[in-house]
C-alpha beads as a LAMMPS data file, in Angstrom:
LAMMPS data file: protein, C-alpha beads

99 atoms
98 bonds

1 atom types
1 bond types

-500.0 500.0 xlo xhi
-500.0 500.0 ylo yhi
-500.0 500.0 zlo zhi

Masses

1 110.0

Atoms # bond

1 1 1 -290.421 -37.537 -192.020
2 1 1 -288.743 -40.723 -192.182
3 1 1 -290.812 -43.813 -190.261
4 1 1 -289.355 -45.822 -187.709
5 1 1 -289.574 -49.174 -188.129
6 1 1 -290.552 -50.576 -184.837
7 1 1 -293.608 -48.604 -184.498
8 1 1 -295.289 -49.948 -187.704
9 1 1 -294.712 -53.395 -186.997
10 1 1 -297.069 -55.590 -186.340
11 1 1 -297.613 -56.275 -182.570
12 1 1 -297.800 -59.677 -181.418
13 1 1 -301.001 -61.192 -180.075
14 1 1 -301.819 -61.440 -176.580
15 1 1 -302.013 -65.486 -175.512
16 1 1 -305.065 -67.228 -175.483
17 1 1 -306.900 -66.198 -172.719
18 1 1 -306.592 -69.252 -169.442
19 1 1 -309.711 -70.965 -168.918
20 1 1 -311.454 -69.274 -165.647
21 1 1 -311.225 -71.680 -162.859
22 1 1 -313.962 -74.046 -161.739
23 1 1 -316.577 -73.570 -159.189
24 1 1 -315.828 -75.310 -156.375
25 1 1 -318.378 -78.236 -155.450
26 1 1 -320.930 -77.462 -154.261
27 1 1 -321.146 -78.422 -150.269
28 1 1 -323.081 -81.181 -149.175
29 1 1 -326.272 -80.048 -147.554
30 1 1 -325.273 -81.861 -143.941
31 1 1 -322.196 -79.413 -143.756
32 1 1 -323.750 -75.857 -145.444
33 1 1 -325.281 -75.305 -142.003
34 1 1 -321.824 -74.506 -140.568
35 1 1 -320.180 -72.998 -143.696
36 1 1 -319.870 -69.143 -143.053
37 1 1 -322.430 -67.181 -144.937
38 1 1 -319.282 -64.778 -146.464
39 1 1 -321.506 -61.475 -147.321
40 1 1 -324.299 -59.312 -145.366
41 1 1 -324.666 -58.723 -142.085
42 1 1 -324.148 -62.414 -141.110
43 1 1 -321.030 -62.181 -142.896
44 1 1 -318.865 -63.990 -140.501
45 1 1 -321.392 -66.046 -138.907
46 1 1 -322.810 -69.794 -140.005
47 1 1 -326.647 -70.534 -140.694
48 1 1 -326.840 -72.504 -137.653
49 1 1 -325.882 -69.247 -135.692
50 1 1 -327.922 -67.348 -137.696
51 1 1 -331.054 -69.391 -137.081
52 1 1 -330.362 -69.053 -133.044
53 1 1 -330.162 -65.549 -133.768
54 1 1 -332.573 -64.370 -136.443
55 1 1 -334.360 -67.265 -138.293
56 1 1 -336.491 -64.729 -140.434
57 1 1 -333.144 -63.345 -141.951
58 1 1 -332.575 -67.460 -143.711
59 1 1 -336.299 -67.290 -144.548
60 1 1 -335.809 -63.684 -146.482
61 1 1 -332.762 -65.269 -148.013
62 1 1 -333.981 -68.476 -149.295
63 1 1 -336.503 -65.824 -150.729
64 1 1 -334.786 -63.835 -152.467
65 1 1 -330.864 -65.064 -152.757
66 1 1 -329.985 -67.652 -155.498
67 1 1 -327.509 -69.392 -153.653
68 1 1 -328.580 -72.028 -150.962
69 1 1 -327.471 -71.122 -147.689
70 1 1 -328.369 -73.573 -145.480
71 1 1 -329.860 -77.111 -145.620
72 1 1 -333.681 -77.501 -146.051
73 1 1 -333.950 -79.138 -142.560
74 1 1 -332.856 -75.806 -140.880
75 1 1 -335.043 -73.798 -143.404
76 1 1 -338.033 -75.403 -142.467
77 1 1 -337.291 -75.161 -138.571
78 1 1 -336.641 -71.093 -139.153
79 1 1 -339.992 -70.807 -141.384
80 1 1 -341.832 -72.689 -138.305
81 1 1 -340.123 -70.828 -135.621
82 1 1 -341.519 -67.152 -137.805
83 1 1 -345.040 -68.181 -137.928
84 1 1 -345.029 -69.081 -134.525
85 1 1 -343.695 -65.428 -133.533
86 1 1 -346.010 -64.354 -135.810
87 1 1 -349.301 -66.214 -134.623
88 1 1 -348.203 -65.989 -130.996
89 1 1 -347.818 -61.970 -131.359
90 1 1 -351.242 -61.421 -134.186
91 1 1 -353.101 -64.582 -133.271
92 1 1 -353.055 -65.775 -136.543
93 1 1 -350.898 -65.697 -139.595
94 1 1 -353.558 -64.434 -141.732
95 1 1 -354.478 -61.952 -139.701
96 1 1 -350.881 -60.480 -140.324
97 1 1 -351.054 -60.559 -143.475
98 1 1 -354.522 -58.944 -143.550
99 1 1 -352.469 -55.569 -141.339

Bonds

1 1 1 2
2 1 2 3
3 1 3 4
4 1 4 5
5 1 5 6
6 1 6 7
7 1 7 8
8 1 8 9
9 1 9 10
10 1 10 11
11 1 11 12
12 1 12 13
13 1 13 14
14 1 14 15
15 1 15 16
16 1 16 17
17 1 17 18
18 1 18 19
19 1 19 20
20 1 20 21
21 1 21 22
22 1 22 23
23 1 23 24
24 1 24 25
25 1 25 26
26 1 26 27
27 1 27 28
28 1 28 29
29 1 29 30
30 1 30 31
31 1 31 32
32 1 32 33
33 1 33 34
34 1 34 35
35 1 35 36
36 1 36 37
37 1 37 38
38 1 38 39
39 1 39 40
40 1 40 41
41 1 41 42
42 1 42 43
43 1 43 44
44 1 44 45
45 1 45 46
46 1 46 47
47 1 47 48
48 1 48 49
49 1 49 50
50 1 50 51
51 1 51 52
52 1 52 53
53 1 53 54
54 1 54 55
55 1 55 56
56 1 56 57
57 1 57 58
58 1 58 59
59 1 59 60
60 1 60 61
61 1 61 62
62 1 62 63
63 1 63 64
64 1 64 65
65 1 65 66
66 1 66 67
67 1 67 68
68 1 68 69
69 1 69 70
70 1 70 71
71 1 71 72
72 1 72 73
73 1 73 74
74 1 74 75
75 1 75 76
76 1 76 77
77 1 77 78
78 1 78 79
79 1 79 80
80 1 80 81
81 1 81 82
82 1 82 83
83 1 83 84
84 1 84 85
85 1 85 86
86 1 86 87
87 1 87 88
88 1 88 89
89 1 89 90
90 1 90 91
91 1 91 92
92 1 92 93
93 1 93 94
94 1 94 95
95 1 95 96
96 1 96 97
97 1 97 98
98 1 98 99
């Protein structure tokens, strides 16, 4: 059986692979409360209009999601704003926990 050339040539390499692109910058804290959340249920919606909604879900998330969704300022405001509808509803927030 007589070989055709072509196929037994060597093939040439790919090109170097592109370096990914950057990260953008991160956003500065005073705007990331009305930067859209991009994923979840809140998808669609800022942190601002999440806290008016459902603080506890920016509590869960600055739990248990690397990224920083909103700035510290409204954090703290949605942690206060849980205990209170915790304590108002149990009396006390360690007698929640204690349930």
């Amino acid at each position: 059986m007589k070989r055709l050339p072509f196929l037994h040539q060597a093939q040439p390499s790919p090109p170097p692979a592109a370096h990914p692109p950057a990260p953008p910058p991160p956003v500065p804290s005073d705007l990331l409360d009305h930067v859209p959340i991009g994923f979840g249920q809140y998808k669609d919606k800022t942190p601002a209009q999440v806290a008016e909604e459902d603080p506890s879900y920016l509590v869960w998330a600055s739990e248990n999601i690397p990224r920083k969704l909103c700035s510290e300022a409204l954090l703290r405001e949605c942690q206060r704003e849980v205990r209170e509808a915790i304590t108002s509803k149990h009396g006390h927030l360690s007698d929640y926990l204690n349930d």
